[in-house]
Biopython code that builds the backbone (N, CA, C, O; Angstrom):
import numpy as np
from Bio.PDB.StructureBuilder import StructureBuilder

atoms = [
    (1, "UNK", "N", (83.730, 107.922, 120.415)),
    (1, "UNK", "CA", (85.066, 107.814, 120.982)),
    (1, "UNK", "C", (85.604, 106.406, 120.763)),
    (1, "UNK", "O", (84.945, 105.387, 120.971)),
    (2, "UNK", "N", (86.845, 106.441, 120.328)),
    (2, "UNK", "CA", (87.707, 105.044, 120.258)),
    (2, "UNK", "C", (88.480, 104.583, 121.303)),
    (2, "UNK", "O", (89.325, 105.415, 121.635)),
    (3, "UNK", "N", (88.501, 103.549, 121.951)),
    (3, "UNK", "CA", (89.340, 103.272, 122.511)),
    (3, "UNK", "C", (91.030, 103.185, 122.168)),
    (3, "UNK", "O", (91.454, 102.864, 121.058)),
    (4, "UNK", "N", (91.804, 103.494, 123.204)),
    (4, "UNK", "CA", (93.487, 103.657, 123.168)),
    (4, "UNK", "C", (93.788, 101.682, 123.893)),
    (4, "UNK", "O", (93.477, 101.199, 124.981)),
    (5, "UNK", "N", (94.563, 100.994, 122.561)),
    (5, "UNK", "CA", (94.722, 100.367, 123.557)),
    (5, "UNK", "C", (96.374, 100.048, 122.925)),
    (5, "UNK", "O", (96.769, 100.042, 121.759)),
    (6, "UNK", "N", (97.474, 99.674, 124.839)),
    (6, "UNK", "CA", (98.178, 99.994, 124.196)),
    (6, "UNK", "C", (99.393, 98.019, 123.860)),
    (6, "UNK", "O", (99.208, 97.009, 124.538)),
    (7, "UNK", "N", (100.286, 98.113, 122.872)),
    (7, "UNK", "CA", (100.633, 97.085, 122.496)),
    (7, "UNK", "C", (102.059, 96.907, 123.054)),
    (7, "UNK", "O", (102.900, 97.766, 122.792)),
    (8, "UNK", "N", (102.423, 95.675, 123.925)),
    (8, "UNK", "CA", (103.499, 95.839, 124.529)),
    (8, "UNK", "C", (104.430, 94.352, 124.052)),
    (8, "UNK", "O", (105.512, 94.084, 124.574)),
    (9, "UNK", "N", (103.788, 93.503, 122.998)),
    (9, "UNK", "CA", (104.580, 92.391, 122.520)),
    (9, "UNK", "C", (104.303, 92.232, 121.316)),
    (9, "UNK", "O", (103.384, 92.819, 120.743)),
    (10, "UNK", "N", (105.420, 91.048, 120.565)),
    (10, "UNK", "CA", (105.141, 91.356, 119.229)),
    (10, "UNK", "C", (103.675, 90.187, 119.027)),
    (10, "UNK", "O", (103.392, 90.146, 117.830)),
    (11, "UNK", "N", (102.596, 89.146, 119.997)),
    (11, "UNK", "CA", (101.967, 88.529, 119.753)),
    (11, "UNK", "C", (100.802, 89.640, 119.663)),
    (11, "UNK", "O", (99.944, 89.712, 118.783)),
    (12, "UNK", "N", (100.986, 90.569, 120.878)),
    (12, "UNK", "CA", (99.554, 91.564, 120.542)),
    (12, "UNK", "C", (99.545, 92.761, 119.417)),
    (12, "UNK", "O", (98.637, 93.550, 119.156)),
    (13, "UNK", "N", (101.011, 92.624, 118.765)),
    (13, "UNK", "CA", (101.090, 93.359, 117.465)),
    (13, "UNK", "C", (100.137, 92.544, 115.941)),
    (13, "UNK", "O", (99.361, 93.017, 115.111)),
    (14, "UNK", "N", (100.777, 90.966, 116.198)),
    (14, "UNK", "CA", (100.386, 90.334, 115.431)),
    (14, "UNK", "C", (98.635, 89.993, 115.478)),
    (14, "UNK", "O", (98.046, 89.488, 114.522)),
    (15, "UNK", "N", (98.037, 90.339, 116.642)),
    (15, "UNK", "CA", (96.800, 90.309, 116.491)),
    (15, "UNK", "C", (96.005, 91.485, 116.128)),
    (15, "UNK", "O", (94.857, 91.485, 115.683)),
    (16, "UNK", "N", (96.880, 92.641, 116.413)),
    (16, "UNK", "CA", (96.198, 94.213, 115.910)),
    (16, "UNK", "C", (96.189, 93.956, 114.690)),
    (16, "UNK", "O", (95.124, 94.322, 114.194)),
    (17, "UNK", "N", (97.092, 93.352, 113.735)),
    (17, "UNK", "CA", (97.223, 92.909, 112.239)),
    (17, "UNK", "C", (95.703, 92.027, 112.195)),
    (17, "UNK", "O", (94.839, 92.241, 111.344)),
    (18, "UNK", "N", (95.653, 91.586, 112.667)),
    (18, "UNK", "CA", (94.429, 90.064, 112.082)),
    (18, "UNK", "C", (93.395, 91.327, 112.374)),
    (18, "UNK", "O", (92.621, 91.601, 111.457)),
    (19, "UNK", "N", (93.340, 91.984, 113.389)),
    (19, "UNK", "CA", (91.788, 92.364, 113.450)),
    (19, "UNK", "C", (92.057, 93.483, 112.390)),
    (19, "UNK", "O", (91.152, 94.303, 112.547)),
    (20, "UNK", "N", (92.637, 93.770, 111.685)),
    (20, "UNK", "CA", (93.206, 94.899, 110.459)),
    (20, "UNK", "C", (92.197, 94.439, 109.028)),
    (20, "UNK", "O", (91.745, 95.072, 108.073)),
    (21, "UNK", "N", (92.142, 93.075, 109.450)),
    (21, "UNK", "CA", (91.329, 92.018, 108.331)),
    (21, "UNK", "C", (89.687, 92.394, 108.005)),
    (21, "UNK", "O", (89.024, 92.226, 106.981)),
    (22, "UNK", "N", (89.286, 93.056, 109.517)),
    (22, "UNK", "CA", (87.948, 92.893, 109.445)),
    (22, "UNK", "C", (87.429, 94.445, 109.766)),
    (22, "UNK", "O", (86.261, 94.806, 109.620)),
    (23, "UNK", "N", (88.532, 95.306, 110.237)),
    (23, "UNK", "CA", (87.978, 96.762, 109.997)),
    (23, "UNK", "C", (88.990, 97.438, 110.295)),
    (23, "UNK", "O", (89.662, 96.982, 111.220)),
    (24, "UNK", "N", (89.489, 98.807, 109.610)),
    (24, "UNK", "CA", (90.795, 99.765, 109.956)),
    (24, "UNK", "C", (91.064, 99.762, 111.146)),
    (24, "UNK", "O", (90.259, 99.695, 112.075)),
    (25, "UNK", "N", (92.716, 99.865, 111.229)),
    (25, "UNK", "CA", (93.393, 99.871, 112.619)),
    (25, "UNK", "C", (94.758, 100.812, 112.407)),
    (25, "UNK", "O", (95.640, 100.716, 111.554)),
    (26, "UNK", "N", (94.563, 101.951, 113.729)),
    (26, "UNK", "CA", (95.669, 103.272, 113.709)),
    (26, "UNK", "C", (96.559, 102.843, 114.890)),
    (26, "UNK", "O", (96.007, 102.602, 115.963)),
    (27, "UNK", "N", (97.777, 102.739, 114.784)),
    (27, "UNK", "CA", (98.796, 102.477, 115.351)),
    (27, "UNK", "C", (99.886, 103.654, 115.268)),
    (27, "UNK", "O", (100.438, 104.167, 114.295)),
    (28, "UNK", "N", (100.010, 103.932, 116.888)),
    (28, "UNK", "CA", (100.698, 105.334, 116.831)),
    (28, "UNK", "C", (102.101, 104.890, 117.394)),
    (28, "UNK", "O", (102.008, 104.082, 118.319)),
    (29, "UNK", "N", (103.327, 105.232, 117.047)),
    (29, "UNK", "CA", (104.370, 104.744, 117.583)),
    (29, "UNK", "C", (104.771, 106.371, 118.195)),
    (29, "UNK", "O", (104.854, 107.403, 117.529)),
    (30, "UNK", "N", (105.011, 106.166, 119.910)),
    (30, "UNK", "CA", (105.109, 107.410, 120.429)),
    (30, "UNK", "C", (106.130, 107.178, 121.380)),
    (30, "UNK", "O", (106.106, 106.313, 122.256)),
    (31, "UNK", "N", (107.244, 108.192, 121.108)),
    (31, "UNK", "CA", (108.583, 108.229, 122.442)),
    (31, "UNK", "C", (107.844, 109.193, 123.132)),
    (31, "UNK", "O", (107.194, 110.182, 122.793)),
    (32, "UNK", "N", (108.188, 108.500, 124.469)),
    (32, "UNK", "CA", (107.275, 109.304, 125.824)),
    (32, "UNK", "C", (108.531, 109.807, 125.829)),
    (32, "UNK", "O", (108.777, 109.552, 127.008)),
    (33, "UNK", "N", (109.620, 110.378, 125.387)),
    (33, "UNK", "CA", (110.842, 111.232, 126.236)),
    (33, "UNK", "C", (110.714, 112.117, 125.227)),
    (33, "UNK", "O", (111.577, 112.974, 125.416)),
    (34, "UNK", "N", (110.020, 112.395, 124.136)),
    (34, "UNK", "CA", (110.069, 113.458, 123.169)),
    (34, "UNK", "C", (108.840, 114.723, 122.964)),
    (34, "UNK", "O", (107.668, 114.349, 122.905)),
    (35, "UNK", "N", (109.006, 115.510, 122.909)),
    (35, "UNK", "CA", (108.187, 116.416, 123.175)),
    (35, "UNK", "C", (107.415, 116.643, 121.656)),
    (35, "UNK", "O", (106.412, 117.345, 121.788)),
    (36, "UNK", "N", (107.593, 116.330, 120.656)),
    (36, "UNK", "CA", (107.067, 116.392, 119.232)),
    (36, "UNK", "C", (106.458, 115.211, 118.768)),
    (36, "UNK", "O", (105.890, 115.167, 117.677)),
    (37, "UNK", "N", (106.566, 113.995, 119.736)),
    (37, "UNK", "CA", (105.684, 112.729, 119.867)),
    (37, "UNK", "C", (104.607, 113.073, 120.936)),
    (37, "UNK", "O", (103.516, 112.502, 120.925)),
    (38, "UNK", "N", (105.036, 114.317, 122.151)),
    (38, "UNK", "CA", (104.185, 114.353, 122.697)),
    (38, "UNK", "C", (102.785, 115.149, 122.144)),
    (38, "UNK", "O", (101.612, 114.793, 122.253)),
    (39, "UNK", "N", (103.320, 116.277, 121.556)),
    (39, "UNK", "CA", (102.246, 117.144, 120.577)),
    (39, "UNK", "C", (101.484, 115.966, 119.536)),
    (39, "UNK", "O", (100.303, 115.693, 119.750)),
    (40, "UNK", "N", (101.933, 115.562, 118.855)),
    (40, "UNK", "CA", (101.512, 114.695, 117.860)),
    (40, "UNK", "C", (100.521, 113.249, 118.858)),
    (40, "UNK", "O", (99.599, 112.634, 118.321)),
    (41, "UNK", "N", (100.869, 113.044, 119.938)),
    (41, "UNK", "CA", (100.107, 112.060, 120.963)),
    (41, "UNK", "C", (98.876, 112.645, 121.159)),
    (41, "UNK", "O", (97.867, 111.945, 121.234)),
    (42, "UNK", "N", (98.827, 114.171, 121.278)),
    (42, "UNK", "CA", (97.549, 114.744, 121.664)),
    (42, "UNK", "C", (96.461, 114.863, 120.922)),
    (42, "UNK", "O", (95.297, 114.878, 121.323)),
    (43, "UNK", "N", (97.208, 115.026, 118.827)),
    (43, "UNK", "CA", (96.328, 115.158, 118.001)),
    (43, "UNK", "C", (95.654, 114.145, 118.127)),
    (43, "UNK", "O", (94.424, 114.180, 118.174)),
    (44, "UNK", "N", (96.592, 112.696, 118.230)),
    (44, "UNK", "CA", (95.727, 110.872, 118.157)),
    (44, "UNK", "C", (94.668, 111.152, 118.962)),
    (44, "UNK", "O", (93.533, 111.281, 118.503)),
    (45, "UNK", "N", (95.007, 111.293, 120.483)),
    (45, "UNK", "CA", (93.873, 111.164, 121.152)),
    (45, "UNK", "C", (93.074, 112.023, 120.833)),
    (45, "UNK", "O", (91.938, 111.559, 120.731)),
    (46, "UNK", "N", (93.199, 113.772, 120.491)),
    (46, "UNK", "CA", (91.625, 114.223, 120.224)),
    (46, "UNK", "C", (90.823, 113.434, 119.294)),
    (46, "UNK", "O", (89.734, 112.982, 119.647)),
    (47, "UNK", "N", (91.383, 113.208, 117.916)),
    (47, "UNK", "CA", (91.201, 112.128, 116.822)),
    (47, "UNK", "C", (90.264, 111.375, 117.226)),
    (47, "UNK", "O", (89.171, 111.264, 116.670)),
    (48, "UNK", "N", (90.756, 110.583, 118.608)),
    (48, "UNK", "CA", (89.966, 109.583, 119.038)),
    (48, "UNK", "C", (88.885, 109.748, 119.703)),
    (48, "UNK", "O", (87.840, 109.096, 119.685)),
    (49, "UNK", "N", (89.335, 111.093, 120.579)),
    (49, "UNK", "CA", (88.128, 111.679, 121.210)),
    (49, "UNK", "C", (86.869, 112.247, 120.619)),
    (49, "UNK", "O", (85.989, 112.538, 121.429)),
    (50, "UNK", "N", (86.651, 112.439, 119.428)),
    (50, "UNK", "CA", (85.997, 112.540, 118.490)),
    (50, "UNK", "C", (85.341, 111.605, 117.350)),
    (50, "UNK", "O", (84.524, 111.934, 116.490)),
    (51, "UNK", "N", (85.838, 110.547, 117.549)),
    (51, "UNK", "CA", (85.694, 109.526, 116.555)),
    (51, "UNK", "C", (84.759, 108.437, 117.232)),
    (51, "UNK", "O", (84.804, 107.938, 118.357)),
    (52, "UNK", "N", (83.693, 108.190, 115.912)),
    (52, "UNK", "CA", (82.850, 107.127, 116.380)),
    (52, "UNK", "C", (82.929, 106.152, 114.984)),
    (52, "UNK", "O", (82.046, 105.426, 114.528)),
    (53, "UNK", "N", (84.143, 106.368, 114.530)),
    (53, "UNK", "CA", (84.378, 105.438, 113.340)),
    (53, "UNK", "C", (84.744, 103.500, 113.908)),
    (53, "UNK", "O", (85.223, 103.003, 114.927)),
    (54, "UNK", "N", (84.324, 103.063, 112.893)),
    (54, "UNK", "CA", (84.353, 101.461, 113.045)),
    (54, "UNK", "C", (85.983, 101.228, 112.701)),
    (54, "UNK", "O", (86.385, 101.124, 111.542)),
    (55, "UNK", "N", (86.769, 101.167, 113.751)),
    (55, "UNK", "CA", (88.417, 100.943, 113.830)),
    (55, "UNK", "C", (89.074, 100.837, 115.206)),
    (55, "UNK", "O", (88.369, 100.829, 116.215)),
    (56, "UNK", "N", (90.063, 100.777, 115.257)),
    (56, "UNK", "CA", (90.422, 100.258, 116.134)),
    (56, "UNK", "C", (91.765, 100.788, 116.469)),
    (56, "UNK", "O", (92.582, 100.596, 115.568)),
    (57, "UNK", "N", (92.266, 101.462, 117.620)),
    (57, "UNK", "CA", (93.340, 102.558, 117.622)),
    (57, "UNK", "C", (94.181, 101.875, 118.729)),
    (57, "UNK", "O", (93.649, 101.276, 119.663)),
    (58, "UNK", "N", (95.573, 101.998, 118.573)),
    (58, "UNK", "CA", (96.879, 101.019, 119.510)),
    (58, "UNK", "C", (97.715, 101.940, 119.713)),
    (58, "UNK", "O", (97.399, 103.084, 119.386)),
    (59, "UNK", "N", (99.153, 101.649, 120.377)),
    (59, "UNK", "CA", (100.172, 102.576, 120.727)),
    (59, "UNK", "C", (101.113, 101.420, 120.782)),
    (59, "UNK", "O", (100.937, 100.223, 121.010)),
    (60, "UNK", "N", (102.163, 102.136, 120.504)),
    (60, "UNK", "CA", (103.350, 100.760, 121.020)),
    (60, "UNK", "C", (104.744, 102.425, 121.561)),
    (60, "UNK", "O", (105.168, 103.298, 120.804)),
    (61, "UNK", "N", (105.014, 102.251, 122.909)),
    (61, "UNK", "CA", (105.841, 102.830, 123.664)),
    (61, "UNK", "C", (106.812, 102.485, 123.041)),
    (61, "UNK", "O", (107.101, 101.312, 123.276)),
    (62, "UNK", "N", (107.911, 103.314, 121.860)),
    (62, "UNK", "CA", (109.006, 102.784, 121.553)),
    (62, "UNK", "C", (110.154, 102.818, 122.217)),
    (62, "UNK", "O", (111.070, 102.178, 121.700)),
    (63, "UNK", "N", (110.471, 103.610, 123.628)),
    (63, "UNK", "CA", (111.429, 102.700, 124.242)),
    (63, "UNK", "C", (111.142, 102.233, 124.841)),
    (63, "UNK", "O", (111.854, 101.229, 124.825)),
    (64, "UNK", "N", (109.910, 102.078, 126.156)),
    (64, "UNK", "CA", (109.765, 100.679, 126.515)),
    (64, "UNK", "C", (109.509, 99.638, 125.870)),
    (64, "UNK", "O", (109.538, 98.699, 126.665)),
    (65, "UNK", "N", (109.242, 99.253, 124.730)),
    (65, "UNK", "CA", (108.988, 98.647, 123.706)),
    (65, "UNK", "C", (109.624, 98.175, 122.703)),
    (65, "UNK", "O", (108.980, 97.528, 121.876)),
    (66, "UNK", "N", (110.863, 98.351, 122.543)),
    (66, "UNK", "CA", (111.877, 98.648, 121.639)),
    (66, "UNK", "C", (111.359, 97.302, 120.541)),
    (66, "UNK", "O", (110.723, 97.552, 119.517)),
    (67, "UNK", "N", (111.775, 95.754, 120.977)),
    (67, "UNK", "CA", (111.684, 94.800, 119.905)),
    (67, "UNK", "C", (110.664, 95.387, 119.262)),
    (67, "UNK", "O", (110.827, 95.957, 118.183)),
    (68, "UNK", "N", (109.242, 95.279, 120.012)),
    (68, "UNK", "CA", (107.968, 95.386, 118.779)),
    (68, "UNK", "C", (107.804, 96.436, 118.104)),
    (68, "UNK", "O", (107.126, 96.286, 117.087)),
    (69, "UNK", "N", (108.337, 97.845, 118.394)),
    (69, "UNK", "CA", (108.876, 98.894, 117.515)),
    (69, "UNK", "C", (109.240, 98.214, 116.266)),
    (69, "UNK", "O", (108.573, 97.959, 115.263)),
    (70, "UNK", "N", (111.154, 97.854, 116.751)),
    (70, "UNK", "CA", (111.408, 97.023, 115.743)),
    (70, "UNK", "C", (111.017, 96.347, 114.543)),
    (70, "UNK", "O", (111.385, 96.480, 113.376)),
    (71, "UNK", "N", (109.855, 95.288, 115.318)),
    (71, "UNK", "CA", (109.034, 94.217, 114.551)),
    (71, "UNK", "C", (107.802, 94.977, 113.479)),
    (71, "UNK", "O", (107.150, 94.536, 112.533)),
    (72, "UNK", "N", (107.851, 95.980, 113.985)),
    (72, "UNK", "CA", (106.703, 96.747, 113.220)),
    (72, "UNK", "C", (107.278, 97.136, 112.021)),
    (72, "UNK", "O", (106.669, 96.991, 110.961)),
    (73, "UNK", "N", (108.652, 97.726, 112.093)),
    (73, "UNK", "CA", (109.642, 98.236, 110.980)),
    (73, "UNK", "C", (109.655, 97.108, 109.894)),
    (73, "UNK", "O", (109.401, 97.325, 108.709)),
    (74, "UNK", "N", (110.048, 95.605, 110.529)),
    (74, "UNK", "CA", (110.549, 94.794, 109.734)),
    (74, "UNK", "C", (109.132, 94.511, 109.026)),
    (74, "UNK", "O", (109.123, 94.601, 107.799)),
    (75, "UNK", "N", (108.005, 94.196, 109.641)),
    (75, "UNK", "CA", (107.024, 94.008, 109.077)),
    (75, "UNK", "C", (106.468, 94.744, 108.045)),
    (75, "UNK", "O", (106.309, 94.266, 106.922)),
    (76, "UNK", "N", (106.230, 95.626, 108.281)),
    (76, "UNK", "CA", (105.777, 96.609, 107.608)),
    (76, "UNK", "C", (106.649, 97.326, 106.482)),
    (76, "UNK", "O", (106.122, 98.028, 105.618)),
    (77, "UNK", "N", (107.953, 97.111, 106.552)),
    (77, "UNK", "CA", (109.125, 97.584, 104.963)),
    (77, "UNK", "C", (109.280, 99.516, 105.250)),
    (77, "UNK", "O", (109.833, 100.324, 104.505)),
    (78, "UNK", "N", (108.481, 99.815, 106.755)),
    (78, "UNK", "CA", (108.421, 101.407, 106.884)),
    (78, "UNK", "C", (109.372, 102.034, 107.378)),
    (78, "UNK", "O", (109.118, 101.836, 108.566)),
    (79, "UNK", "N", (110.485, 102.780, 107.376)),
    (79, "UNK", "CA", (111.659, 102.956, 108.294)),
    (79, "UNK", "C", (110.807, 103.772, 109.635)),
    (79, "UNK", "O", (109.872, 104.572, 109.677)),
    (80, "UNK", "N", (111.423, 103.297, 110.366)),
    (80, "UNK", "CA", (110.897, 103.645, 111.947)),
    (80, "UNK", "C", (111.374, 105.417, 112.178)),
    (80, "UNK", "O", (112.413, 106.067, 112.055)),
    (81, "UNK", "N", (110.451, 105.596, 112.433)),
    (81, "UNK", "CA", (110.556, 107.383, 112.877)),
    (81, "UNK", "C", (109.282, 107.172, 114.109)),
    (81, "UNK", "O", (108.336, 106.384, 114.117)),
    (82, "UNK", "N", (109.611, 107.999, 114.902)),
    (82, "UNK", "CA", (108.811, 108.424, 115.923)),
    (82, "UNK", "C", (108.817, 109.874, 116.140)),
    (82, "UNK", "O", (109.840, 110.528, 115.934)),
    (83, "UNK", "N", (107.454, 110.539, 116.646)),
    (83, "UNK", "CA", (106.326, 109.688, 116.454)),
    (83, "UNK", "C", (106.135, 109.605, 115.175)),
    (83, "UNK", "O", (106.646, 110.174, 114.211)),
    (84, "UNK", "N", (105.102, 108.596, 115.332)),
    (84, "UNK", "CA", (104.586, 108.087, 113.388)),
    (84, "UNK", "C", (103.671, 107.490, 113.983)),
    (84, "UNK", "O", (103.581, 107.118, 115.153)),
    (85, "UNK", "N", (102.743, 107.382, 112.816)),
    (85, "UNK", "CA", (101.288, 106.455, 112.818)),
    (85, "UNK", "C", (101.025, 106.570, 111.550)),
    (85, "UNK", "O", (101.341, 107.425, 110.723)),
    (86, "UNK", "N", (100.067, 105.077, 111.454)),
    (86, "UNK", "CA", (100.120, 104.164, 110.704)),
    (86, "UNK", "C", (98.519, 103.816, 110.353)),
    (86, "UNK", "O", (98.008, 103.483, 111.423)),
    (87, "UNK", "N", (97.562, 103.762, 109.317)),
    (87, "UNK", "CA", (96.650, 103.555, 109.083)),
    (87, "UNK", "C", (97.007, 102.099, 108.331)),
    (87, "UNK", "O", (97.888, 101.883, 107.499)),
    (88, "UNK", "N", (95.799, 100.959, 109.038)),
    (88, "UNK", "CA", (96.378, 99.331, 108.320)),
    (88, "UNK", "C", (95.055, 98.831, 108.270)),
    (88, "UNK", "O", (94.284, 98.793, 109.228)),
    (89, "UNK", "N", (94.796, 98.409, 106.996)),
    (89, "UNK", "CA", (93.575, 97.817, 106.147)),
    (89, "UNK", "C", (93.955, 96.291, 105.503)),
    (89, "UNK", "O", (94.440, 96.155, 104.380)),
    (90, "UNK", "N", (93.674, 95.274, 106.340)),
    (90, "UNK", "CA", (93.632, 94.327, 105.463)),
    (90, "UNK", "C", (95.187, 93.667, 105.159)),
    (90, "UNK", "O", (95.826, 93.063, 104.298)),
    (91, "UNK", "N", (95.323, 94.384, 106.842)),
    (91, "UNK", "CA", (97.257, 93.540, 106.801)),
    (91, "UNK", "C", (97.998, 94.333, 105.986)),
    (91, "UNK", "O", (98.945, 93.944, 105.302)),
    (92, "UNK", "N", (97.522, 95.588, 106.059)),
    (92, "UNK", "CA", (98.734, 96.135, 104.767)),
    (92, "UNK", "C", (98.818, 97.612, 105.486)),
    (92, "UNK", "O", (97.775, 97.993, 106.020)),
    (93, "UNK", "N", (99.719, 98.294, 105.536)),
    (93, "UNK", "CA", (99.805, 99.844, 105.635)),
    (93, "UNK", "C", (99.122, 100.772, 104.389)),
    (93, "UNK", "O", (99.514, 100.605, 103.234)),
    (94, "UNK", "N", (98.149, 101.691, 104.692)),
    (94, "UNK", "CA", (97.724, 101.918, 103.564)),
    (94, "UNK", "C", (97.853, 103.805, 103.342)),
    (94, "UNK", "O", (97.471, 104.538, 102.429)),
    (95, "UNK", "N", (98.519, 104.063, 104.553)),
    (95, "UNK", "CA", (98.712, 105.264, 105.126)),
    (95, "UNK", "C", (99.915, 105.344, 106.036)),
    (95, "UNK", "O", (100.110, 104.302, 106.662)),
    (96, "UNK", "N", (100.720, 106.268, 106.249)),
    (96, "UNK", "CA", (101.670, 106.586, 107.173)),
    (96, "UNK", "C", (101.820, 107.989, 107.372)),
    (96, "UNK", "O", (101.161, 108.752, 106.666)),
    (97, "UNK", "N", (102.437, 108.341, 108.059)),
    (97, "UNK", "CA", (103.028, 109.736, 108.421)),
    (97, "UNK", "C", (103.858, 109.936, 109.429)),
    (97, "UNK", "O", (104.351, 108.939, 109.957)),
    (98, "UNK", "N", (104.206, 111.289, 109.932)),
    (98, "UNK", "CA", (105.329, 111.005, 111.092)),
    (98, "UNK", "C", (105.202, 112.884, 111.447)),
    (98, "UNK", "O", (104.789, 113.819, 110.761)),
    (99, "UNK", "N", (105.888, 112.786, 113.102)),
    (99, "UNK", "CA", (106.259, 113.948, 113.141)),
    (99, "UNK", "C", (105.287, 115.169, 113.419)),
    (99, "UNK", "O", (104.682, 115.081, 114.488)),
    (100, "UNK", "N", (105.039, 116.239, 112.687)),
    (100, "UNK", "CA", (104.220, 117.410, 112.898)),
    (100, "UNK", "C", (102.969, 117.276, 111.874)),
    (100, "UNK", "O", (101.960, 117.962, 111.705)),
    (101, "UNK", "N", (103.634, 115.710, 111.064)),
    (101, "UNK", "CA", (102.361, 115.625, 109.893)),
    (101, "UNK", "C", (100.917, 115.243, 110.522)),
    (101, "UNK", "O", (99.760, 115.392, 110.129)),
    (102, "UNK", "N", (101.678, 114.524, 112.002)),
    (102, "UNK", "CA", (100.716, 113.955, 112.957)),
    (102, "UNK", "C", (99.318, 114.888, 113.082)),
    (102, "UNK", "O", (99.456, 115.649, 114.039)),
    (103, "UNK", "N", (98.211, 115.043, 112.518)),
    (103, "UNK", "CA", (97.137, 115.540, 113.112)),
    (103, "UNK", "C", (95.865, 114.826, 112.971)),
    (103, "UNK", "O", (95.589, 113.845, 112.281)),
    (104, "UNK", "N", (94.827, 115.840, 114.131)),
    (104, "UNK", "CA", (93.188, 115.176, 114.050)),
    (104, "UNK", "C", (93.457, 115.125, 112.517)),
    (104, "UNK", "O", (93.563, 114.149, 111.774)),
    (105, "UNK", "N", (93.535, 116.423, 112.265)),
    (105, "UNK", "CA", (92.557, 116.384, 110.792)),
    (105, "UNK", "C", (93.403, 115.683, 109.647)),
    (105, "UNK", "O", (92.979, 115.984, 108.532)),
    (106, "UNK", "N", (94.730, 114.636, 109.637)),
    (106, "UNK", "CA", (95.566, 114.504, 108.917)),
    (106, "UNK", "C", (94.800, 113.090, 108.671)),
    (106, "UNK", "O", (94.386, 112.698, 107.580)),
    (107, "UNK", "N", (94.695, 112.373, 109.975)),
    (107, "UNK", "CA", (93.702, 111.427, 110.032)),
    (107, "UNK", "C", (92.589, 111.396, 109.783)),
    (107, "UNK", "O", (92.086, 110.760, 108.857)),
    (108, "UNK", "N", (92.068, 112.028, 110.513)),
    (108, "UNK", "CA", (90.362, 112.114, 109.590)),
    (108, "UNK", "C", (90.236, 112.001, 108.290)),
    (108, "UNK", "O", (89.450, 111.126, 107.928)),
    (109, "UNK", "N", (90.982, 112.866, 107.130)),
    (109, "UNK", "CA", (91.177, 113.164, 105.598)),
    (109, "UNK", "C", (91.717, 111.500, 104.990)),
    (109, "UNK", "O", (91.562, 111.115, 103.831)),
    (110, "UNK", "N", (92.351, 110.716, 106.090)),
    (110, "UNK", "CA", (92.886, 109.861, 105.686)),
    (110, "UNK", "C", (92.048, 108.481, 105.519)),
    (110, "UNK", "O", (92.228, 107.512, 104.781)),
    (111, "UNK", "N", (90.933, 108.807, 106.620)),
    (111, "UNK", "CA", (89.681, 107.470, 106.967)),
    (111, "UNK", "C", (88.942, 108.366, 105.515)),
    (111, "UNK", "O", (87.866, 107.998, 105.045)),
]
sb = StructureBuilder()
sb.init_structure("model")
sb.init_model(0)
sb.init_chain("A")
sb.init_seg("    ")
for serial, (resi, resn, name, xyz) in enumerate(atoms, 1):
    if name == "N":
        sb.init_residue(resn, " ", resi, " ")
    sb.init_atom(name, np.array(xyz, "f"), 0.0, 1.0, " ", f" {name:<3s}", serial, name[0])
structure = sb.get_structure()
């Protein structure tokens, strides 16, 4: 099992990046007012609930959250859709998806 942990500024965004350096990191961008972020929230966590992979799994609340949403967009060159998640290796996005693409097994295929 992986831990959920979740990211509420853009300094603890910028450190989910650094530890990206030293082993994969899944970053789920999820509107809690949407019901197709909520389905897609459930695949992450089984994902996680299942996973004893060496990585490291985040959330960033995009409307309570809005700038570091944002900051993730600008950073990353990805247009912002929610939900979406994000597989990041080495400071770089090396994976994305969004939506109903969201699954366990979309991720798994993807590690």
């Amino acid at each position: 099992m992986v831990d959920l942990q979740e990211i509420q500024s853009i300094e603890g965004y910028e450190k989910m990046m650094d530890q990206s350096a030293e082993h994969p990191v899944l970053l789920f961008k999820h509107s809690t007012t949407c019901p197709i972020s909520a389905a897609a929230f459930d695949e992450y966590q089984s994902f996680l609930n299942h996973s004893d992979d060496n990585l490291s799994a985040y959330l960033i609340k995009v409307i309570e959250n809005r700038d570091v949403s944002n900051h993730v967009e600008a950073d990353t060159k990805v247009k912002h859709e929610s939900p979406q998640i994000f597989l990041i290796e080495n400071k770089e996005v090396s994976w994305h998806t969004s939506h109903s693409n969201i699954t366990a097994e979309a991720i798994k295929n993807e590690l």
